[in-house]
C-alpha positions in Angstrom: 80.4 -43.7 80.7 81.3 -41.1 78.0 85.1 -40.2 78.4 85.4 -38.7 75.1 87.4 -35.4 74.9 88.0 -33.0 72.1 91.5 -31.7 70.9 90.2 -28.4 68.6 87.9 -30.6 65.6 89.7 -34.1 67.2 87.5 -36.0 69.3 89.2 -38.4 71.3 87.4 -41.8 72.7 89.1 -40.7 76.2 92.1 -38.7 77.1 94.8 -41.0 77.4 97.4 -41.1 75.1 100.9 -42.3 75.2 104.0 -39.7 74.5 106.0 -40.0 71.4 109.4 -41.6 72.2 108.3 -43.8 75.0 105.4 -45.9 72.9 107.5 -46.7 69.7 104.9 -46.6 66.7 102.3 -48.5 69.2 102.7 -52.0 67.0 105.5 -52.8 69.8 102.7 -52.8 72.8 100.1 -54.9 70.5 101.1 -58.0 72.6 99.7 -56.1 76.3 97.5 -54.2 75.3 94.2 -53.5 73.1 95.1 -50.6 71.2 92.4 -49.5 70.4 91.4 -48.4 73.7 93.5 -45.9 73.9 92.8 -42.2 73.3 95.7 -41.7 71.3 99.3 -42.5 69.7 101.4 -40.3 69.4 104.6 -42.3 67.4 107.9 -41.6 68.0 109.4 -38.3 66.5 109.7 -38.5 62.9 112.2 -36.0 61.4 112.7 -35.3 57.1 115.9 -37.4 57.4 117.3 -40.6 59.1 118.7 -39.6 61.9 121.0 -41.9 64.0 120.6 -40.7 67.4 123.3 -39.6 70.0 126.1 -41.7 70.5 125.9 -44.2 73.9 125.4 -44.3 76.6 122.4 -42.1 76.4 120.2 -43.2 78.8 120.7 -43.1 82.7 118.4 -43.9 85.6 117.9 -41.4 88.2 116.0 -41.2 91.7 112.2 -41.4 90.3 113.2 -40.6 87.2 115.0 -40.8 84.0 117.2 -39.0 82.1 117.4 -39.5 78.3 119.6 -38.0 75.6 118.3 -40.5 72.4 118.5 -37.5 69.8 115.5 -38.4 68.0 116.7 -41.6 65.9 114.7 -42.5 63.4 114.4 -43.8 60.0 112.9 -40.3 58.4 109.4 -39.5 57.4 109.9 -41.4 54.1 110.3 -45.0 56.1 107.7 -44.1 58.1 105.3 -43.1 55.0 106.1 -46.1 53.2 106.6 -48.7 56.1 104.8 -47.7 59.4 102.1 -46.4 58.2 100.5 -49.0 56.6 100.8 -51.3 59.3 99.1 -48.9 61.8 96.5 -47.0 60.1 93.8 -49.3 61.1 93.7 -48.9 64.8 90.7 -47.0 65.9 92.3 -44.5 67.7 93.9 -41.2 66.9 97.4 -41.7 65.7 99.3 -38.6 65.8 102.7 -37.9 64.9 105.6 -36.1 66.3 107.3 -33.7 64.0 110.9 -32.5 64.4 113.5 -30.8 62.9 116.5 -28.9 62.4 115.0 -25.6 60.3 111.7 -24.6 59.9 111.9 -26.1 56.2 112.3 -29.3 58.0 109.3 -29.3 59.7 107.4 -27.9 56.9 108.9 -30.9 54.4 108.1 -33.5 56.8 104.5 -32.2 57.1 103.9 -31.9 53.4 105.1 -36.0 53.7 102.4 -36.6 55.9 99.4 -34.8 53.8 96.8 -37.4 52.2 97.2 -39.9 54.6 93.7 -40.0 55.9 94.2 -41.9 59.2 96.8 -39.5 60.6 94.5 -37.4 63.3 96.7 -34.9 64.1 100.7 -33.9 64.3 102.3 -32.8 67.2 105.0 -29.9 66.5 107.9 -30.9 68.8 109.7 -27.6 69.4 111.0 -28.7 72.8 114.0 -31.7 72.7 116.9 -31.2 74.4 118.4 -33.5 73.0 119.8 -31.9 69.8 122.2 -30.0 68.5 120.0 -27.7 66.2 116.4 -26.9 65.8 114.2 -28.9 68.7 114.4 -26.7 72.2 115.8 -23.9 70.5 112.7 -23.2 68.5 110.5 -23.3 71.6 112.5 -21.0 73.9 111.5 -17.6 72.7 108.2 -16.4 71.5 110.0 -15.4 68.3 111.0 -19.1 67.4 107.9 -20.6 68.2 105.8 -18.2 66.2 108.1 -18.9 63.3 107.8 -22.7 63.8 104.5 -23.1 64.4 103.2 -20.1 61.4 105.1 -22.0 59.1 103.5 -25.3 60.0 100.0 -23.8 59.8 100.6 -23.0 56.5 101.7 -26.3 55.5 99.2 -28.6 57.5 95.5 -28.0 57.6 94.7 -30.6 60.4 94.5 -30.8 63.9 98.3 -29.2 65.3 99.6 -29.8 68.6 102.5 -27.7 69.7 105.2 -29.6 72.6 106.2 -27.0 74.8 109.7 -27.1 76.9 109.9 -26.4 80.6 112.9 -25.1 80.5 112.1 -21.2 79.9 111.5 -19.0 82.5 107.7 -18.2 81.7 106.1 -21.3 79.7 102.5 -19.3 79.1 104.2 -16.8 77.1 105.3 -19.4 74.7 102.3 -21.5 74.9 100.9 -17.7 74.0 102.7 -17.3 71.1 101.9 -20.8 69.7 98.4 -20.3 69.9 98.9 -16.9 68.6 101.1 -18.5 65.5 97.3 -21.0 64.9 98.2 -24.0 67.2 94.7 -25.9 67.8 96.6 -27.0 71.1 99.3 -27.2 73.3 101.1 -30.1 75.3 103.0 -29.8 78.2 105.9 -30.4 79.4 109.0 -31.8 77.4 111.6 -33.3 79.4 113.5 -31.2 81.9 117.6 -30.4 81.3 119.6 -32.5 83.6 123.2 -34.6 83.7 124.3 -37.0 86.1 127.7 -37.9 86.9 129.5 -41.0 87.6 131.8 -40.0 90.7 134.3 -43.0 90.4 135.3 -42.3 87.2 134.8 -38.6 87.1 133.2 -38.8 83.9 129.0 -37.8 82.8 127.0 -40.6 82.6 125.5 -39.6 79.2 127.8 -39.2 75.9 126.2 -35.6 75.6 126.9 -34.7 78.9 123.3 -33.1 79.4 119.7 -34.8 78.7 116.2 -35.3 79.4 114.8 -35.8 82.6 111.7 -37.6 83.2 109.3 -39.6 85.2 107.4 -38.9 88.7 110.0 -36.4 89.9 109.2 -33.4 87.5 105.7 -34.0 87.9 104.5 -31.2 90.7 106.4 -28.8 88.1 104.6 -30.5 85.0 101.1 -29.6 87.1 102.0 -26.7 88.2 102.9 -25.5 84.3 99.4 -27.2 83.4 97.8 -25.4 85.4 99.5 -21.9 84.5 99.1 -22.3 81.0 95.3 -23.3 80.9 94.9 -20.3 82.6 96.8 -18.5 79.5 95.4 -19.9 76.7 92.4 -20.6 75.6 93.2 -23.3 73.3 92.9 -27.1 74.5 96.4 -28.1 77.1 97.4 -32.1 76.8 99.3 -32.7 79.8 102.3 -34.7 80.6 105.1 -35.4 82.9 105.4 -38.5 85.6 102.2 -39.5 84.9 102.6 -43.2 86.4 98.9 -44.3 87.5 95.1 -42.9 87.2 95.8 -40.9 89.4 98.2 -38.9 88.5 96.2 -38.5 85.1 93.2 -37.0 86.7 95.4 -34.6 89.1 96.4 -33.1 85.4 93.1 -32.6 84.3 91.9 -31.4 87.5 94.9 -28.1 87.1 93.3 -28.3 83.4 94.3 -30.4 81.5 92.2 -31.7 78.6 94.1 -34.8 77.5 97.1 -36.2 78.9 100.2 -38.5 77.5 102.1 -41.3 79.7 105.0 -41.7 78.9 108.2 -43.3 81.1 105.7 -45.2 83.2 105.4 -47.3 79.4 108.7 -48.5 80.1 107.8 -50.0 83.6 104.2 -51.2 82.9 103.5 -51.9 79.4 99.7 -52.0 80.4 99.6 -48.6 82.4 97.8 -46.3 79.7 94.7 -49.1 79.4 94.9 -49.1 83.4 94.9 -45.2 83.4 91.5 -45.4 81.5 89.9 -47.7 83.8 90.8 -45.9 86.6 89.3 -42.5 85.1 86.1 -44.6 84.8 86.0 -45.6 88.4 86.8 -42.3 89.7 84.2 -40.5 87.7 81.3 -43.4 88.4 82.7 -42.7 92.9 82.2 -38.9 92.1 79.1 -39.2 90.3 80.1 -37.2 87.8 78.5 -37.4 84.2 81.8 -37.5 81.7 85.2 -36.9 81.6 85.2 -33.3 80.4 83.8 -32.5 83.7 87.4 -32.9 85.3 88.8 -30.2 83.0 89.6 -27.3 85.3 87.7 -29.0 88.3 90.3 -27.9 90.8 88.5 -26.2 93.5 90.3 -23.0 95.6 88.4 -21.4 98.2 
């Protein structure tokens, strides 16, 4: 069964990848699963400098979901260059990494890090945490700050570019418009979801930062419903994510139009859901007799 997909010039052995922030740098899932069946990595967001996260608590569980205010904590592009890297740049499968930052010039610095090494696929441009103070979701709220992001990094990266959209904005196609405007080769869909949680005894937030991401099943009718919108918008490939927590919910993405998708909180219930995911878009494709998996993309049908 071919399940291969293609992300602009990236062709990916199937569409399942795993979101950055939930997967680690993939090495930390080795012991459950074959890596190497997966359609993608994309490793945890990798900013110019260390960063040490938000203080805790900054995680909180929430009726099917999760809210998560981590900050992006990680050891800077450099570590990640020197140390990571090496030790995952033989997996046969597109590794991809997450790019953040504070200015534009961050995102540009950590992207001229990243050139020459061959094994990286692709980045994805994360304009869309809310999880920090500056650059992240501010960047992807307006067309204006996503055009200036994503020019930039065109500029400074000549490979496959992935652009992670926020829901929070009141029209997502118009920024997913302007990214693919600005030369994105494609666009992911959605980022976390702003939410807080309280603890009513004490009177106090739950998080340290008050506000934070919320993910897992509940957002995803929104998450589909965005999909769906923006492949409508664009005609640039739409990765798509959001509650994804079984096969199922994979293919219901790239029925609304999807081409790819990432799972991401259901990693931190199942370490083996994304290889599960894949065998279940074989089955369903071999009981609908259909010929690959690009023949899901868009297959909604509305009378």
């Amino acid at each position: 069964m071919d399940l291969s997909v293609n992300i602009g010039k990236l062709r990916l052995q199937n569409p399942v990848m795993t979101a950055s922030g939930t997967f680690g740098y993939g090495e930390e899932f080795a012991d459950f699963i074959d890596l190497n069946r997966l359609g993608g990595i994309v490793v945890k967001g990798t900013t110019l400098a260390p960063r040490q996260g938000n203080p805790y608590p900054r995680m909180a569980e929430t009726p099917s979901g999760m809210l998560n205010a981590v900050g992006l904590q990680n050891k800077g592009v450099d570590y990640f260059v020197n140390n990571i890297y090496p030790r995952i740049k033989h997996l046969d499968t597109a590794i991809v990494v997450n790019v953040s930052g504070a200015s534009i010039e961050d995102y540009v610095g950590v992207c001229e890090h990243l050139q020459g090494l061959d094994c990286i696929a692709a980045i994805e441009v994360n304009i869309s945490c809310p999880n920090v103070k500056q650059g992240g979701m501010s960047f992807g709220t307006t067309c204006q700050g996503a055009e200036s992001v994503v020019s930039a990094v065109r500029k400074a990266w000549p490979g496959t570019m992935i652009v992670k959209l926020t829901p929070n904005v009141t029209d997502i196609t118009e920024i997913a418009r302007a990214a693919e405007g600005a030369g994105a080769d494609a666009v992911s869909l959605t980022n976390t979801f702003l939410g807080m949680a309280i603890d009513v005894e004490r009177r106090r937030p739950i998080l340290s930062t008050i506000t934070g991401g919320l993910s897992g099943p509940c957002i995803r009718p929104i998450a589909v419903r965005m999909v769906w919108q923006v492949s409508h918008a664009v005609k640039i490939p739409v990765i798509g994510l959001g509650g994804i927590m079984n096969g199922r919910d994979a293919v219901e993405f790239m029925l609304a139009g999807a081409t790819a998708v990432q799972v991401g909180t259901a990693n931190f219930i199942d370490p083996q859901v994304s290889v599960k995911i894949v065998d279940y878009i074989t089955e369903y494709l071999q009981r609908h007799h259909l010929p690959n998996a690009r023949a899901l993309i868009g297959a909604m049908q509305v009378d």
